[in-house]
N, C-alpha and C positions, 0 to 999 in steps of 0.2 A: 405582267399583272392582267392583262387582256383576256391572255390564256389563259389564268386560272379563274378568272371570272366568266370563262364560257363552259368552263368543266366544275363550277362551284358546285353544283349537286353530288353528281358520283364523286369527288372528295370529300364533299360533307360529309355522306352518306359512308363511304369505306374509312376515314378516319372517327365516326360516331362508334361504326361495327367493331373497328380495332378497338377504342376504348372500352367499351363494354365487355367484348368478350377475354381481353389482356387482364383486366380487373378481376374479372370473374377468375381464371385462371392462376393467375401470380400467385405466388406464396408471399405469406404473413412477413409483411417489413419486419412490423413491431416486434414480431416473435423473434425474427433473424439480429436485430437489435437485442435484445435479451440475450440470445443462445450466444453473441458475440462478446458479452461480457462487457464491464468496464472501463478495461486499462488494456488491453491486448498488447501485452507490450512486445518488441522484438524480441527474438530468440538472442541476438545479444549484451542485451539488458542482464544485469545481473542477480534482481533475482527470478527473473527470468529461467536462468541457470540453473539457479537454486532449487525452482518450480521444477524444471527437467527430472534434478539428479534428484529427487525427492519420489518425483514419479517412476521412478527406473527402479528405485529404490524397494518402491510400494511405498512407500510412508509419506507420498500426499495429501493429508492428513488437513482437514480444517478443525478448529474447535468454537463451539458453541458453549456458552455459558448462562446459566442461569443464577439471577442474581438475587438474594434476598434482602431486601431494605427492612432493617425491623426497628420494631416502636421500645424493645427492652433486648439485655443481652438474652444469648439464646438460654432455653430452657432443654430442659433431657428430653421432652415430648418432644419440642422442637427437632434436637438432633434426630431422635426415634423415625419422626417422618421422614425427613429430608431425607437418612441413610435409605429409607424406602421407596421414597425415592430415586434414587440412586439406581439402587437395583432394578425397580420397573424401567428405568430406561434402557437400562443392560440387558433387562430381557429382550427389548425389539427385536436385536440384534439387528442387520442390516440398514442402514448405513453406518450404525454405529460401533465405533471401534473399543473405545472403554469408557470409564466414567469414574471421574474420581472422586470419591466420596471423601468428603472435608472433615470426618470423625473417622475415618477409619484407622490413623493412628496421630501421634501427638505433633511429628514432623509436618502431617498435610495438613493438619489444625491450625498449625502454625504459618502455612501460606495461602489457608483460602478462608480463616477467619480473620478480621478486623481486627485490630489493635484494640479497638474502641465494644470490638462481638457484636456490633452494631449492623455488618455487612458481614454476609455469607455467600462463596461463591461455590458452584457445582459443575464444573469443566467438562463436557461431552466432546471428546477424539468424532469424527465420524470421518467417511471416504466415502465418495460419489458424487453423482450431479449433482448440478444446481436444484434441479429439479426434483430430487432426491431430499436434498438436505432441508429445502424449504417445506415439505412434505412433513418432513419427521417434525417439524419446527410446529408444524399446524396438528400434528398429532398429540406432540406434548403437551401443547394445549388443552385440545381438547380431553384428550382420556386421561393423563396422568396430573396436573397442576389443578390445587385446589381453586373452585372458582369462590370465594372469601377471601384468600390470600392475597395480597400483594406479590408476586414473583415477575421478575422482569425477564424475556429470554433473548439475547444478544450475540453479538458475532461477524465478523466481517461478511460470512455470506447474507446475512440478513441487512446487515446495513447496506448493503449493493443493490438486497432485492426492493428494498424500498427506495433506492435512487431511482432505482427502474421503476416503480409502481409509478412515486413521484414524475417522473419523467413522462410517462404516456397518461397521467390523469393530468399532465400540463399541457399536452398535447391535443385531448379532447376539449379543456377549456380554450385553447390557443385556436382551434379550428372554428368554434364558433364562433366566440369572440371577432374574430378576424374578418368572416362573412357579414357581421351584423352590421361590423364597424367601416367596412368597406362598402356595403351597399347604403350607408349613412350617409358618409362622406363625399359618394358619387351624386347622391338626391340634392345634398346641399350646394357642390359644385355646377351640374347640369341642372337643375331645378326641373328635372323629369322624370317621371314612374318608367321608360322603358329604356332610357338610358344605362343604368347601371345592371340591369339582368346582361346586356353582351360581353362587359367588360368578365363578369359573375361565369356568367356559360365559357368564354373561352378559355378563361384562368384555370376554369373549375376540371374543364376536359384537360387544360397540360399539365395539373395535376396529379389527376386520375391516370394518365398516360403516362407519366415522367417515374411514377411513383411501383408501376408494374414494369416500367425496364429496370430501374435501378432493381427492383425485387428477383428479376431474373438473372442480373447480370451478376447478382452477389453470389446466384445459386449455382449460374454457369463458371464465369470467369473467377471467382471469389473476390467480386467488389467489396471495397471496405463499408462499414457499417458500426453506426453507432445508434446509441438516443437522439446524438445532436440531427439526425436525416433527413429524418422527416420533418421536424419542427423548422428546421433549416428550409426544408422543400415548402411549407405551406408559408413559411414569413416572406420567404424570396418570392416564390411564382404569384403569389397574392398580392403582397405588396408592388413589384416590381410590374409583374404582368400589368398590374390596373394601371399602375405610371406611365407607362406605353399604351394600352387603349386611350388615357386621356389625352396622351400625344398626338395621338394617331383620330381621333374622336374630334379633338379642335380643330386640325387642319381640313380635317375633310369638314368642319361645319363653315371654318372660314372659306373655304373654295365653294362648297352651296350658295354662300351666301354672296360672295362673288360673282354669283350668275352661270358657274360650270353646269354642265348636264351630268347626272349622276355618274353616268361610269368613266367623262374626264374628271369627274370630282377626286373621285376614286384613284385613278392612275396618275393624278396630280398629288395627291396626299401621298402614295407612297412612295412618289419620285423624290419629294423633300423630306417629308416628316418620316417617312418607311428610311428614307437614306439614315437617316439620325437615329433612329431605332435600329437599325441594323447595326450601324457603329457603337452605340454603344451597347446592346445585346453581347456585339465580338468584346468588347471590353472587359464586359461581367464575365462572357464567358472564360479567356483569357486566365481572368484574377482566379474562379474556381479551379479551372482546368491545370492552374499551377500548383495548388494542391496535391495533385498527385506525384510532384517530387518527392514529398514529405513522406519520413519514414516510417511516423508514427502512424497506425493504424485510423485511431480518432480522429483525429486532425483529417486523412486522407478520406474519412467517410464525409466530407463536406463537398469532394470532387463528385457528388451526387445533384449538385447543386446546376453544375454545366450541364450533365444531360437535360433536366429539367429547363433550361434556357432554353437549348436547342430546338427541345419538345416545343414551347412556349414561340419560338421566331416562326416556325411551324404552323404552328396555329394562327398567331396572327395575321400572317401572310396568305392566308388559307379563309378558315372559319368567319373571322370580323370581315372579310370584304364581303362573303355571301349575306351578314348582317345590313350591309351599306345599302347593297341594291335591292335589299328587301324593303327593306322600312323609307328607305329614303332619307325625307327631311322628317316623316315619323317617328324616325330615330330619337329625334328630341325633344319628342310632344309631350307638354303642353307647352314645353319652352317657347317662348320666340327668341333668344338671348341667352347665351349662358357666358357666364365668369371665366370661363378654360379659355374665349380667345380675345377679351378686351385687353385693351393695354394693361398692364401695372402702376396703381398712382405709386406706390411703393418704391419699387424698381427703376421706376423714373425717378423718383427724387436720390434716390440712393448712385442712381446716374449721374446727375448733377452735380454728385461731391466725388465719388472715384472718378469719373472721363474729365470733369473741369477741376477739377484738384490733388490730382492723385495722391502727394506726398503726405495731404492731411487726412486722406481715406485710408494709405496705409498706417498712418500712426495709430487711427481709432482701429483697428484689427487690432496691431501689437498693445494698446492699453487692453484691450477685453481680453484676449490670449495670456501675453505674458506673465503678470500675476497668476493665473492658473497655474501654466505650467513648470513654473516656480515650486508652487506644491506639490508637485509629484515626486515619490520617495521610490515608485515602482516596489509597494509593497505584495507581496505574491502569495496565496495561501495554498493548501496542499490537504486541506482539511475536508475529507469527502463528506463527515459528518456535516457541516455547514449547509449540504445541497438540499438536505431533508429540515420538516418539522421538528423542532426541538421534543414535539411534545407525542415522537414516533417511540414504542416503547425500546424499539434497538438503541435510540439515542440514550433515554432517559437510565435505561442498564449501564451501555456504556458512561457514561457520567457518573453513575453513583459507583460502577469499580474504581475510577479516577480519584475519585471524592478519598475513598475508602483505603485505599492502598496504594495508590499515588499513580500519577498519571501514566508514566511506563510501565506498570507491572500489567496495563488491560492489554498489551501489545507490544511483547519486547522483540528487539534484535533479533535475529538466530545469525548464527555462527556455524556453517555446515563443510566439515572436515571429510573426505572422499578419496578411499581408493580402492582398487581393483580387487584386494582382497584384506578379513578382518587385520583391524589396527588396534583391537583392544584388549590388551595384554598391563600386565602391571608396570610394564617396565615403559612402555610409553607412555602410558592415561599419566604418570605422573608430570610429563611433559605441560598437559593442561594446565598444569595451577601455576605454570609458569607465564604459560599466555593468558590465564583467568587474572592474574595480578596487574600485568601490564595493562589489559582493557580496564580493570578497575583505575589507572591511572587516569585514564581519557576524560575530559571534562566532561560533564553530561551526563556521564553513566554512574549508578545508581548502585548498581550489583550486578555478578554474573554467575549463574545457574548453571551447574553440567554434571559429569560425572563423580569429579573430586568434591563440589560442593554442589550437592541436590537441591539445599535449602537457602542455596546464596551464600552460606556463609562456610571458610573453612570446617574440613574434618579435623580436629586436632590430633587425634590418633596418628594420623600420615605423616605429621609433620615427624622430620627426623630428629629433632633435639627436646622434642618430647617423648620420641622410641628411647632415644639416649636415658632421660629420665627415670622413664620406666626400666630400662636395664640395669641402670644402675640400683634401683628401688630393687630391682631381683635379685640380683648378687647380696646384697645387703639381709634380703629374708634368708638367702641360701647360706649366708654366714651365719644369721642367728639361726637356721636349721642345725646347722653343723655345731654350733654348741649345745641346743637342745639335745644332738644323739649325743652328742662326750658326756654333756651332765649323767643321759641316763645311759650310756656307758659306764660312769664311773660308779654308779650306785650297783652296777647289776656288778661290776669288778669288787666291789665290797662286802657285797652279798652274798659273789664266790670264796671266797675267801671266808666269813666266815662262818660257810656253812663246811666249807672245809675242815676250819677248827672243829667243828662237832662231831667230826666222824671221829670214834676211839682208833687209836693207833695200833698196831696189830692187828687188828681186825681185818675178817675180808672187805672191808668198806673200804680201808685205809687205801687203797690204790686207789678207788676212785677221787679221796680226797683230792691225791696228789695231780689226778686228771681236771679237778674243777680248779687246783692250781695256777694249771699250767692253761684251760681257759681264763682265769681271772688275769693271768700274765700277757694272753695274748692282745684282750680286750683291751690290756693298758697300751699295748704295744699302736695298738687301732688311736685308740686317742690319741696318742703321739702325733700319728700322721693325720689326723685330723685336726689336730691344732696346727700343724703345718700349711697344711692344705688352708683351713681358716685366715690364718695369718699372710698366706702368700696368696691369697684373695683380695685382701684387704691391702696389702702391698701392691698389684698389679697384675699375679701370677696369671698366663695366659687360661680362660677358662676351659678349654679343651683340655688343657695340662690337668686342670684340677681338675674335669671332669673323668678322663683316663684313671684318676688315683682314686676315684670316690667306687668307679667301678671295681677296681681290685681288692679295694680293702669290701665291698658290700659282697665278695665272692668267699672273704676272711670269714664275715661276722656269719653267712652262711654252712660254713664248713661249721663256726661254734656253736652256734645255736643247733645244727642235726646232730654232735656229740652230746651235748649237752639233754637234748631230747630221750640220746641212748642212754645216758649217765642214770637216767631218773627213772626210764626202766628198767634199769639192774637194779638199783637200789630199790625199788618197790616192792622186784621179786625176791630179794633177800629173804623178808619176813620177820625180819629184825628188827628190833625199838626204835630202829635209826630210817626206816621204811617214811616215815610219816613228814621225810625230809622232800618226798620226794615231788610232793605238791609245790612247796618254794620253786623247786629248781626247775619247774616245767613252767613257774610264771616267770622266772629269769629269762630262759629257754625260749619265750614267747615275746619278753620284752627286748632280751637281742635281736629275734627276729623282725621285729616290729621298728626298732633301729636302723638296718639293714633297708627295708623297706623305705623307709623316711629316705634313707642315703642314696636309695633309687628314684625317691621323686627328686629330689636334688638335682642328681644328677640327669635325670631325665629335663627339668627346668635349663640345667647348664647348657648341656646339648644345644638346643631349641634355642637358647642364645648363641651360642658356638654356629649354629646352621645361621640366625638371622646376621647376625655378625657380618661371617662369610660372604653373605649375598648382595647386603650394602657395601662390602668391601669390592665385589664385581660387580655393583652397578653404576654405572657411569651416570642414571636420573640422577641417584641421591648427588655426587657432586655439583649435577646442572642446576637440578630445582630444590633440593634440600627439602624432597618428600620423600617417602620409602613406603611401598605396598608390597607387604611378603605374599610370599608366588600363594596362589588360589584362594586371595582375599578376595577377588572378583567372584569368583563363581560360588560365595557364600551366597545363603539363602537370600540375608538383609539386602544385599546388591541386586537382584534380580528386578523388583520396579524400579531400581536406579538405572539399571541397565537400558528397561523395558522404552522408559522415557527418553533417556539420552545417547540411543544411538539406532542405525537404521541398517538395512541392507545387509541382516547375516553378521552384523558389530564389525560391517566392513565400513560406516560410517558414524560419525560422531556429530552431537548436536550440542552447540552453546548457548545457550537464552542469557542476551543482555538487557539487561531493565534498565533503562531512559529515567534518571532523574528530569523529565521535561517530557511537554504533549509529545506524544509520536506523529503525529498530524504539524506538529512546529516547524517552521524556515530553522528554528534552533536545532531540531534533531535531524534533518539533513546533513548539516556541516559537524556532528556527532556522528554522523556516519562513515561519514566522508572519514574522520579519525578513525573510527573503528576498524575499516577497513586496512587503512596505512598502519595501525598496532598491529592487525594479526599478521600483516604479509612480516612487517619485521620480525614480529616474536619465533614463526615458526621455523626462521633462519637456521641451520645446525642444528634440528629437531628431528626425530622421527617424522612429525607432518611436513618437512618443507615440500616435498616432491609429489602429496597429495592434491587432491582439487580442492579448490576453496571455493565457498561459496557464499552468500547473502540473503537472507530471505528478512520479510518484515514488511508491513505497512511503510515504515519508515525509510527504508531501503528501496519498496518499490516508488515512493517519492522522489526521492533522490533522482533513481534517473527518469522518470516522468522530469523532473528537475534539467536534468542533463539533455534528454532526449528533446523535450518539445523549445528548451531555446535553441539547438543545433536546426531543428525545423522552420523554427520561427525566421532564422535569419536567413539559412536560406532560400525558404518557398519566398518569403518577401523580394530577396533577390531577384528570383527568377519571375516573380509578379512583378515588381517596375520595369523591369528591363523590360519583358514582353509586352506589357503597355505601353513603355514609350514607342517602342518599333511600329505598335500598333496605329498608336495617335500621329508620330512623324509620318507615315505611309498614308494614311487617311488626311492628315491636316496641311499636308507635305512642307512642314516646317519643323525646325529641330527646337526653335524656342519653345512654341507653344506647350507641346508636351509636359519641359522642365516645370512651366510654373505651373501648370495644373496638377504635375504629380507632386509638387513642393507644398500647394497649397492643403489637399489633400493628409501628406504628412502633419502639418501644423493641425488640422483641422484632429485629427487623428491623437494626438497627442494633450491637445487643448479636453478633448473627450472622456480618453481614461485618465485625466487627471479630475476632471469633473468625478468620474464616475468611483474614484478613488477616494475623494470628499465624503461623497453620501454614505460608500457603506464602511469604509474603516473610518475616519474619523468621526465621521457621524452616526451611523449605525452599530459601529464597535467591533467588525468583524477581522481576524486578522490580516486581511488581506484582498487583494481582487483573486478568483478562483484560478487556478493555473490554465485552462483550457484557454481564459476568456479574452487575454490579451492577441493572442492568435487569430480566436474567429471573430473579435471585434475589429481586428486591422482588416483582413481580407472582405469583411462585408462594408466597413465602413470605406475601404479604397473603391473597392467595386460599384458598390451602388453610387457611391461618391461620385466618380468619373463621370459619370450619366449624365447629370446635370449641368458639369461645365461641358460634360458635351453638347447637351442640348444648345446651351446656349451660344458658343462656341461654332457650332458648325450652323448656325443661326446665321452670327458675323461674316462667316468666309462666304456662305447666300448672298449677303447682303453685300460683302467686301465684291466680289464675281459682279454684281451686279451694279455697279458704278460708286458706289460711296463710297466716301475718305472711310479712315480709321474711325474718327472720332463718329463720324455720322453713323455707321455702319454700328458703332458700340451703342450708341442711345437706341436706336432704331430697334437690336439684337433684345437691350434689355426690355423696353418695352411689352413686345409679342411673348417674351418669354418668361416673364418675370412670375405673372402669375401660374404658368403652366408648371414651373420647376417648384414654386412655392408646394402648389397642391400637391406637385405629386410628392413633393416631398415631407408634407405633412401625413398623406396616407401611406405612403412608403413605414414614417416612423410611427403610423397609427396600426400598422401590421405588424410592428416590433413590438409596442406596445404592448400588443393581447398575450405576449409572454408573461408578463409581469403580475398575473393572478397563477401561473403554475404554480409559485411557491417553490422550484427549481432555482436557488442563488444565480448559478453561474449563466440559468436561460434570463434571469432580470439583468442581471452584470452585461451581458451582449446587448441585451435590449435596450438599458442607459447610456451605453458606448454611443449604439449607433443613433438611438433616435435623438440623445445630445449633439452627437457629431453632424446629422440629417440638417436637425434646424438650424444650427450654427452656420454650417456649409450652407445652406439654401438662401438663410435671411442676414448674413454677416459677411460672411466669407467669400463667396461667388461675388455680389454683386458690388462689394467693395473694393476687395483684391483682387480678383483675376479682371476688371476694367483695368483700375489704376495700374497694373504691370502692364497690359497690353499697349493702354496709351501711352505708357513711360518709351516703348520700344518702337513706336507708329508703324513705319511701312516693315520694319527690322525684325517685326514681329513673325513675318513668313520667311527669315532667313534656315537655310541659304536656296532657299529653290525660287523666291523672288523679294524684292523689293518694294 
């Protein structure tokens, strides 16, 4: 310390140049925070996955919606705009991919109108940045969206950009907040105007310095980064920082006041109070620096937290001593006295019941504790919409789709089927409505959308026992076809005949008669076989069979209908009285032919069944799934936006949309997905898709494993956070008890906390849950900073233990000097939490109630009841095993 009090200048002075010119330089946190997204989930998260093969695909696709809330059902002007709407958005063109217009025919009427026509929705496809999509989002606004109207515009990327907006407009309130309330709290403490600017100056410089490494280090190394970083960096180095100048600030006034000369003042404070600061500095740092186990990106943007310490031991070690020998005892002027080094009357009495009572100090803990944490059910939410304003227009869109068309259809499931080359053919897609059935089984789910059913609901057409029906319905016309030609066979057979009688005998007519005979003969000979054919229809006769005989006989009726044609141009040319015959025989002539004809659409119908027959008879779908789609039903016109929607990559991939009867944001649609996934891997068993890539995508899905992900994190980073504290505390306190109970307490304290904090906003405030992020960064801040304080006071005792006192004397004496220095600082500690709780950020108030519950609990309950009364329960036993 000597040394750096001889060289305080040029280190002031190169670490002032460092901070200003690093600051000047670095790149934008806030921005780096933004560009890094929300959820950054691992690559093997699943829909993670999803997101990959979506993007390989090209069909990375976000969709934005615009929502209409109206006061009557719609009217035609209505429609009128909206579809022109429509199109103006389609003209942008980039980013935007399509736009579905909600009239454009009676199917899309039917899923983006209301039941009620009360709600209208307008679905914008786009591809591109963030940065991109929020653009178009503010264009919509401004150039196309009437400003009279009510329209809301919605979307997962907007609701992120408002967590984010939310986030760093809670960040601006957090920073001020925090200075005002800490240069407050320090005037009240020291009761001096120059006091609280060093603690203010040195905070303010490690975090101007802490705040340009981690900015470089993201850009160099790719450190993790989220919203929580910065806000994290200003509640820690501010809060924390100031707890240690007030540490560091009393002992050097108690050693002034002691009669030291200023710079042994100085090298006395940081031989004792610097020792303690330094342990626990290592401690906080430790609890951060474990963080970086964790696999989850978020979570691991917190390990921003330990450089920031670092920065911070730095400084104080540094900066605050060149403040000591400046000012002096000016330091605390106009003070004579300040509250940071008198005894505790507090701490002293609360001594008197844990050191001379312990059994009844630990009971009044478990009475306050226990009922708490009793109450906790570890309710968990997942609901990003929660972190924002209800009264954000993305929220209030979202909601009124919810309202409108039920909670899952604002955000369904996908289902994304993947292989290396197209899979969409008739003979597979029908495989789908065998796995579309089965999902519809799963509790939860609502309805499933894809290619067999566009509109959620079956094609009835596909199904095979309604092809049956309608074959049957054919044959049946084809029968009454077949008697319609015999009737007018048999008319035109009678009609030969007797125009035959007409012609005089002997005459040269008379041959002809005998030729219209022997057609009236043949034509009967044709009905014969047509009542056959009929009848062995109606029997079961294979229709190929009857179609072969319908052909040969329509080969008959045309050989008699072109005699017959002849017949009536002989007789014309006659010139004979019997001439005038010849008009009959050419409409006979015509009506054979027209027979014939009939016999060929017949048999043209039979065929076409004969073909689809055949095809269901080699397809092995219809047995599976008992759907049938005859071959280049796909590539019909009507299919093409069916296609366009539900499948990606060249129709080398397929897309399923499951609608969630339940929020998509629910602890319920988690464990809905959790099924949906276990349905599809069974369904596709013995399918054409088994040996494809499957995949997951959906709000609901990426909860899941945020679900999956952040507890696998939670339990191990905590792991490797106790254990490296203990190691930490045994080496420093060189006892193995002490450690146990201080990390034990801690937990209690810990859990006593988010059960509190569980009270206020789901039971009492009504929210579904505490935010997933917050049980994480509320343990890791509340063990950390926690630690501190029994360290302060703790490594207080082993001073005083070193220094001849019994246990029990060593405990009263410890609590005393400390009582008040741990209160404050641990009042301004959780008064720097505190300044979260105006962001309007849920999950930054939910960390904020954790810790600053758990702060004053631990400060004014827990420390000074329990960790005595354990100590003195164990006396000399308490430094086993390195002494006695």
């Amino acid at each position: 310390m000597r040394n750096i009090l001889k060289f305080k200048w040029p280190i002031f002075i190169g670490l002032l140049i460092m901070t200003v010119v690093l600051f000047i330089l670095s790149p934008d946190l806030a921005k780096q925070a933004e560009d890094a997204g929300s959820f950054q989930l691992p690559d093997t998260a699943d829909s993670q996955k999803a997101a990959d093969i979506l993007n390989e695909a090209g069909a990375a696709e976000d969709t934005l919606s615009l929502v209409y809330p109206l006061d009557k059902p719609v009217d035609d002007a209505l429609r009128k705009q909206i579809s022109e709407t429509a199109n103006q958005i389609k003209a942008i063109g980039k980013p935007v991919n399509d736009v579905l217009d909600p009239f454009e025919s009676e199917d899309m009427e039917k899923q983006l109108v209301s039941e009620d026509k009360m709600t209208i929705l307008l679905p914008i496809t786009v591809e591109g940045t963030h940065e991109e999509i929020i653009a178009l989002a503010d264009k919509i606004h401004a150039d196309i969206l009437p400003t009279d109207q009510k329209v809301y515009l919605t979307g997962e990327a907007i609701i992120n950009d408002d967590v984010n907006e939310s986030a760093q407009e809670g960040l601006k309130k957090t920073e001020i907040i925090t200075v005002v309330l800490i240069f407050a709290l320090l005037l009240i403490v020291f009761r001096s105007i120059v006091t609280p600017f060093v603690p203010l100056l040195a905070v303010g410089m490690s975090y101007l310095l802490s705040q340009s490494f981690v900015a470089f280090f993201i850009d160099w190394f790719d450190f993790p980064v989220s919203n929580y970083t910065q806000i994290f960096l200003v509640a820690i180095l501010f809060g924390l920082g100031t707890d240690y100048c007030i540490l560091l600030l009393s002992r050097y006034k108690e050693e002034l006041l002691a009669g030291h000369a200023v710079e042994d003042a100085i090298v006395n404070t940081y031989k004792t109070a610097g020792r303690t600061l330094f342990i626990s500095a290592l401690a906080v740092f430790i609890g951060f620096a474990a963080i970086g186990f964790a696999d989850f990106p978020i979570f691991k943007s917190a390990v921003a937290v330990a450089v920031g310490i670092a920065v911070l031991l730095l400084i104080l070690f540094t900066v605050v001593p060149l403040f000591m020998v400046l000012l002096k005892d000016k330091l605390f002027w106009p003070s004579k006295g300040a509250a940071s080094h008198k005894d505790s009357g507090l701490w002293k009495a609360f001594g008197k019941l844990s050191v001379m009572r312990p059994l009844l100090s630990m009971l009044v803990v478990a009475i306050i504790t226990i009922p708490v944490l009793l109450t906790y059910n570890n309710d968990i939410s997942f609901n990003t919409v929660d972190e924002i304003d209800a009264s954000k227009e993305s929220v209030m869109g979202l909601n009124r789709i919810s309202e409108a068309f039920g909670e899952g259809d604002s955000l369904p499931v996908q289902v994304i089927l993947k292989n290396d080359k197209p899979i969409v053919n008739e003979r597979d897609v029908a495989y789908l409505e065998s796995i579309s059935k089965d999902l519809e089984k799963v509790e939860g789910v609502k309805s499933v959308r894809t290619i067999t059913r566009p509109t959620g609901e079956m094609i009835e057409d596909l199904y095979v026992d309604h092809q049956m029906t309608l074959m049957a319905e054919g044959l049946d016309e084809a029968i009454g076809g077949l008697t319609d030609v015999q009737d007018g066979l048999g008319q035109a057979k009678d009609g030969l005949n007797e125009m035959a009688g007409q012609l005089p005998s002997g005459s040269e007519a008379s041959s002809g008669g005998a030729g219209l005979r022997q057609a009236a003969g043949g034509i009967g000979a044709i009905n014969e076989q047509l009542a056959q054919i009929a009848g062995g229809l109606q029997q079961g006769m294979p229709a190929a069979q009857a179609a072969g005989g319908l052909t040969a006989l329509q080969g008959e009726l045309k050989k008699i209908s072109g005699g017959l044609y002849g017949a009536a141009d002989q007789i014309d040319g006659s010139g004979s009285q019997i001439g005038a015959l010849s008009g009959g025989l050419n409409e006979l002539a015509a009506g054979i032919e027209a027979a014939g004809n009939g016999l060929g659409e017949i048999n043209e119908g039979l065929t076409e069944l004969v073909t689809m027959m055949k095809e269901m008879g080699d397809s092995t779908s219809v047995r599976d799934t008992g759907l049938f789609i005859p071959s280049g039903t796909l590539k019909e016109e009507d299919f093409e936006p069916v296609l366009d929607r539900y499948t990606i990559g060249e129709e080398s991939g397929i897309i399923m949309e499951v609608i969630l009867d339940q929020d998509p944001y629910s602890r319920e649609a988690i464990s809905t997905v959790h099924a949906i996934k276990d349905s599809v891997k069974r369904s596709i068993i013995g399918t054409p898709f088994e040996d494809v890539d499957v995949a997951f995508s959906g709000i609901s899905v990426m909860n899941s494993d945020l679900n999956e992900i952040s507890s696998k994190d939670f339990t191990r980073t905590v792991t490797i956070m106790l254990v490296g504290l203990f190691i930490v505390l045994l080496i420093l306190f060189r006892s193995a008890i002490m450690p146990l109970y201080m990390i034990g307490s801690l937990l209690l304290t810990y859990y006593t906390s988010i059960a509190v904090t569980e009270l206020i906003f789901v039971n009492g405030l009504g929210y579904d849950g505490i935010s997933w992020a917050v049980p994480f960064f509320g343990f890791i801040m509340l063990i950390a900073l926690g630690v501190d304080y029994s360290i302060f006071l703790l490594d207080r005792f082993r001073e005083e233990s070193i220094g001849g006192l019994n246990v029990r004397e060593a405990l009263l004496t410890s609590m005393a000097k400390m009582g008040t220095v741990i209160i404050t600082a641990a009042i301004i500690l959780a008064g720097t939490f505190g300044a979260m709780m105006p962001s309007g950020v849920l999950s930054l108030m939910q960390i904020a109630t954790i810790v600053i519950t758990g702060l004053l609990l631990y400060g004014i309950i827990i420390l000074p009841l329990l960790i005595p009364a354990i100590t003195i329960s164990f006396g000399r036993g308490v430094w086993w095993p390195f002494r006695g």
